[in-house]
C-alpha positions as CSV (number, residue, x, y, z in Angstrom):
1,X,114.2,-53.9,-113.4
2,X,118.0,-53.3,-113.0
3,X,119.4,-52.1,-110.4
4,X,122.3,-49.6,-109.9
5,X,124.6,-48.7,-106.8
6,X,125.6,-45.2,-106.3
7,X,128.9,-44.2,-106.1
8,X,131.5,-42.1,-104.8
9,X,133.8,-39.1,-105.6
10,X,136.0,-36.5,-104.7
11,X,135.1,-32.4,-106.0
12,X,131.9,-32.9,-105.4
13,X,129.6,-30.0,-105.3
14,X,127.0,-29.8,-102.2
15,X,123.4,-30.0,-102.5
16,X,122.3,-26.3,-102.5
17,X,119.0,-26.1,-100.7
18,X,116.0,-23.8,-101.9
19,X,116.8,-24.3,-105.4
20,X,114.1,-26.8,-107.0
21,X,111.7,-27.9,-104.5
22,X,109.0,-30.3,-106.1
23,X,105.6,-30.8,-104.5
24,X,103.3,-33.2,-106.1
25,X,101.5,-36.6,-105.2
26,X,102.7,-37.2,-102.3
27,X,101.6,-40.7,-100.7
28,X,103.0,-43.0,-97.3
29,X,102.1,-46.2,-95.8
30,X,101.4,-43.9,-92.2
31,X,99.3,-40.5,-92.5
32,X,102.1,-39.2,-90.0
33,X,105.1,-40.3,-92.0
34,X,105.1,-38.1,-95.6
35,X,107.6,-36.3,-97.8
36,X,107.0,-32.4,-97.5
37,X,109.7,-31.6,-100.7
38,X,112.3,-32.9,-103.1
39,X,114.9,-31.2,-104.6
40,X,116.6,-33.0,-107.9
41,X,119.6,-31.5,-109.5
42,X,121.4,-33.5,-112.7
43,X,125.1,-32.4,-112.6
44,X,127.1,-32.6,-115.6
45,X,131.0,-32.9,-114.3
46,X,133.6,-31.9,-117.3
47,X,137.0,-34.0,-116.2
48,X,138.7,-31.7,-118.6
49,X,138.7,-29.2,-121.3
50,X,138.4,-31.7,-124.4
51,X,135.8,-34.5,-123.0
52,X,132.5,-34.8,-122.8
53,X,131.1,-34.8,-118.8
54,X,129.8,-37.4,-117.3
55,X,126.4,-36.9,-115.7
56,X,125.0,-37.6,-112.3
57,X,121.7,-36.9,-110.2
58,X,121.5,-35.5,-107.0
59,X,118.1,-36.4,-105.2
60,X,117.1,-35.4,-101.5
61,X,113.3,-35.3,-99.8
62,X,112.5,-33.3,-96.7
63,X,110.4,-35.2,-94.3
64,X,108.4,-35.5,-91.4
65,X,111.0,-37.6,-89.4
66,X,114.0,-37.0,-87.9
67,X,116.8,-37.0,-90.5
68,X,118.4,-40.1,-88.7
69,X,115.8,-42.5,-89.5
70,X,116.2,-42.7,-93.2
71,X,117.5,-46.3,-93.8
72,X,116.8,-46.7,-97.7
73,X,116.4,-44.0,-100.8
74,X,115.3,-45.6,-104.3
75,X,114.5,-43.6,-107.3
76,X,113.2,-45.3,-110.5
77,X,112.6,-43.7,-114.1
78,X,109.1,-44.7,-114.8
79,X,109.4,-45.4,-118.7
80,X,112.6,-47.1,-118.7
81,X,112.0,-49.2,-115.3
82,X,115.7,-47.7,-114.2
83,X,116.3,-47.9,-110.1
84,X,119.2,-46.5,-108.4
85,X,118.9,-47.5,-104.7
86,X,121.5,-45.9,-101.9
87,X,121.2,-47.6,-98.3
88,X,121.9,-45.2,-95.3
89,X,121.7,-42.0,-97.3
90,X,123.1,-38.5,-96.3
91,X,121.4,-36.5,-93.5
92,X,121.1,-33.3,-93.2
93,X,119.5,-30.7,-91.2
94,X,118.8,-27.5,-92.9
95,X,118.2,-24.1,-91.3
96,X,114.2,-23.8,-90.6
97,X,114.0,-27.0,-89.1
98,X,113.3,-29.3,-92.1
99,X,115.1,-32.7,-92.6
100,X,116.4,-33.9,-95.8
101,X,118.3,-37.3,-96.8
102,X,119.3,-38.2,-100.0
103,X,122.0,-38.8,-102.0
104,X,124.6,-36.6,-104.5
105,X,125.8,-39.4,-106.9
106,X,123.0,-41.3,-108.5
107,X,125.0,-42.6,-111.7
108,X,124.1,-44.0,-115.2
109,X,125.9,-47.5,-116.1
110,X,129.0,-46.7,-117.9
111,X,128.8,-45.1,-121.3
112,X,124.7,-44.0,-120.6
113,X,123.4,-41.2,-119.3
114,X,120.9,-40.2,-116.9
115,X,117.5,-40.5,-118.4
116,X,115.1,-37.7,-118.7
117,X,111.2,-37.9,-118.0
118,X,109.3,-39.0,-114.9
119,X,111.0,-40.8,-112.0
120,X,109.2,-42.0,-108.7
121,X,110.7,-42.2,-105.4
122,X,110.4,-44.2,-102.3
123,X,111.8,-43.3,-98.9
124,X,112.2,-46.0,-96.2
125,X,112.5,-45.3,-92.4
126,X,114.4,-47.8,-90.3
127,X,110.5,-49.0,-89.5
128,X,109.8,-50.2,-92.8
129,X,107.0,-47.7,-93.3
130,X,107.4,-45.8,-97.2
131,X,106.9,-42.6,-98.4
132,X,106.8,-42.3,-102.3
133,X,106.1,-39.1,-104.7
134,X,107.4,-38.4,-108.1
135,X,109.6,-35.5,-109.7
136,X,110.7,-35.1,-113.3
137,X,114.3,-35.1,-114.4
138,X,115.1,-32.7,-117.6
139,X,118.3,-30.8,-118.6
140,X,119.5,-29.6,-122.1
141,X,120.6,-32.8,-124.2
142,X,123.2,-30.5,-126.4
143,X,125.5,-30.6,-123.1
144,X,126.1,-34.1,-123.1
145,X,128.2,-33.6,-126.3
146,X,129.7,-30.7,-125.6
147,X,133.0,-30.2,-124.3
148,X,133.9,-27.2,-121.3
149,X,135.8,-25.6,-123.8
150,X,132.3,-25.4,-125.7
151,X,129.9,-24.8,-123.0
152,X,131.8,-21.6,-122.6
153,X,131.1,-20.3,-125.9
154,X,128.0,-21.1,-125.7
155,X,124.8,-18.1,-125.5
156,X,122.8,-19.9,-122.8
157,X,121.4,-18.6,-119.5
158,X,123.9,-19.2,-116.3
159,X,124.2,-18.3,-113.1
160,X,128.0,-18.5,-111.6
161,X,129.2,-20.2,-108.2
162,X,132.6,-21.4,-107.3
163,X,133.8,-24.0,-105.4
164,X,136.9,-24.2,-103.2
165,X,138.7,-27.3,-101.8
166,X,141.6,-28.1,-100.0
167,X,144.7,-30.1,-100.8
168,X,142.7,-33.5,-100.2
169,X,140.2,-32.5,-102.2
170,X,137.5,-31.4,-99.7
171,X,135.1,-28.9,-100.5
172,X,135.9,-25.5,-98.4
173,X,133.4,-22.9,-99.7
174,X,130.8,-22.6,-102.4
175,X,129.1,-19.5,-103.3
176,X,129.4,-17.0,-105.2
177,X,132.0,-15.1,-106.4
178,X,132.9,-12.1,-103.6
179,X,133.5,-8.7,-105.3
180,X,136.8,-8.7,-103.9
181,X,138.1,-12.1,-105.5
182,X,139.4,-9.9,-108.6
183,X,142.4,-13.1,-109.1
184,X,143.4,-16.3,-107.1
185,X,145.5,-14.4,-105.1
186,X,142.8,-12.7,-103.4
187,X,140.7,-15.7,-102.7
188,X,143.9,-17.1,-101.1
189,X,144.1,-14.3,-99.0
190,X,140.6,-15.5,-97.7
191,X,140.9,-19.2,-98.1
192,X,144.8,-19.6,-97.4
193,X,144.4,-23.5,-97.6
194,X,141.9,-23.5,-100.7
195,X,144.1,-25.4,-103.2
196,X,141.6,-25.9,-106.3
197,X,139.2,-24.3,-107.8
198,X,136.0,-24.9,-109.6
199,X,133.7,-22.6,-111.7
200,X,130.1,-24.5,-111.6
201,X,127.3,-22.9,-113.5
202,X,123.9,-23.3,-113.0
203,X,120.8,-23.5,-115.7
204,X,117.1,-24.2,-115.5
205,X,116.6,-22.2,-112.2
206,X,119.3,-24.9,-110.6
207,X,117.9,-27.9,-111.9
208,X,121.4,-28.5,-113.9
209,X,124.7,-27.8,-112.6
210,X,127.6,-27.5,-115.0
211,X,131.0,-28.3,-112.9
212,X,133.7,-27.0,-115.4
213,X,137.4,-28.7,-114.9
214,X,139.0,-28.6,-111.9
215,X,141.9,-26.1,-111.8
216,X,145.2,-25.1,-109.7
217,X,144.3,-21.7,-107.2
């Protein structure tokens, strides 16, 4: 099996809870210690009008522990025998209570893609004891060879957010668009240090995220 670090980046979209949540086959090592949900997003990111986006997975699991003891995350596409393992993953606390921890940027090798099909997933708490379930990855295959100038001549089902960041490139606001943002200069007048500006679409009730080229406000 190979093995495959995640990454960073800058412009990153967040993890946008209540979108996917994937219940199914749940199993752990201690009856007390389980994953409750998943969420799984594939984001395509266009770098520019002309390319082709690259594509990466966001994966997080809501457990029965406290956010802070996650110590490993590894996901692994059953047919190909792919595993992407991130060490101390992302904690977060969401609003009813729940604890997720996962990661954003689960990457292909370079000049791949992110497989679709079945993947498993094992959680590991700073005990040793695992939690594992399973979730499938799928996402239109056309998009991987089509360009942002494409995508938006395309007739497919989207759902519009933007995404706001300031001059060093951290994220300020995503969301939808507010009635009164009819240009940039009246998002400015909201978000005076917003800088750039992303539109992001989602598809498949959220389970893909287009991220169109970043832009001046």
């Amino acid at each position: 099996m190979k093995y495959i670090r995640a990454r960073t980046k800058r412009f990153f979209l967040p993890l946008v809870f209540g979108t996917v949540f994937l219940f199914s086959l749940f199993s752990c090592s201690d009856s007390e210690t389980r994953i409750t949900g998943l969420v799984s997003t594939t984001v395509l990111d266009y770098a520019d009008w002309e390319s082709f986006p690259t594509a990466r997975l966001s994966v997080f699991a809501e457990t029965t522990l406290d956010e802070r003891a996650a110590d490993e995350i590894k996901i692994t596409h059953n047919q190909s025998g792919l595993v992407w393992q991130c060490k101390n993953p992302r904690k977060i606390a969401s609003t009813k209570n729940s604890t997720w921890a996962g990661y954003t940027n689960f990457v292909p090798v370079q000049g791949s893609y992110i497989p679709q099909g079945n993947y498993s997933i094992s959680y590991v708490d700073m005990a040793g004891q695992e939690c594992q379930s399973i979730f499938t990855v799928s996402y239109p295959e056309e998009l991987l060879e089509t360009t942002a100038a494409e995508f938006n001549d395309m007739k497919i089902d989207r759902e519009e957010n933007i995404a706001l960041y300031d001059p060093e490139g951290q994220l300020i606001y995503y969301g939808e668009r507010k009635d009164s943002w009819t240009s940039n200069s009246e998002i400015r007048k909201t978000y005076g240090v917003a800088e750039k500006i992303r539109i992001c679409y989602r598809l498949s009730n959220g389970r893909t995220v287009c991220m169109m080229p970043v832009e001046n406000l």
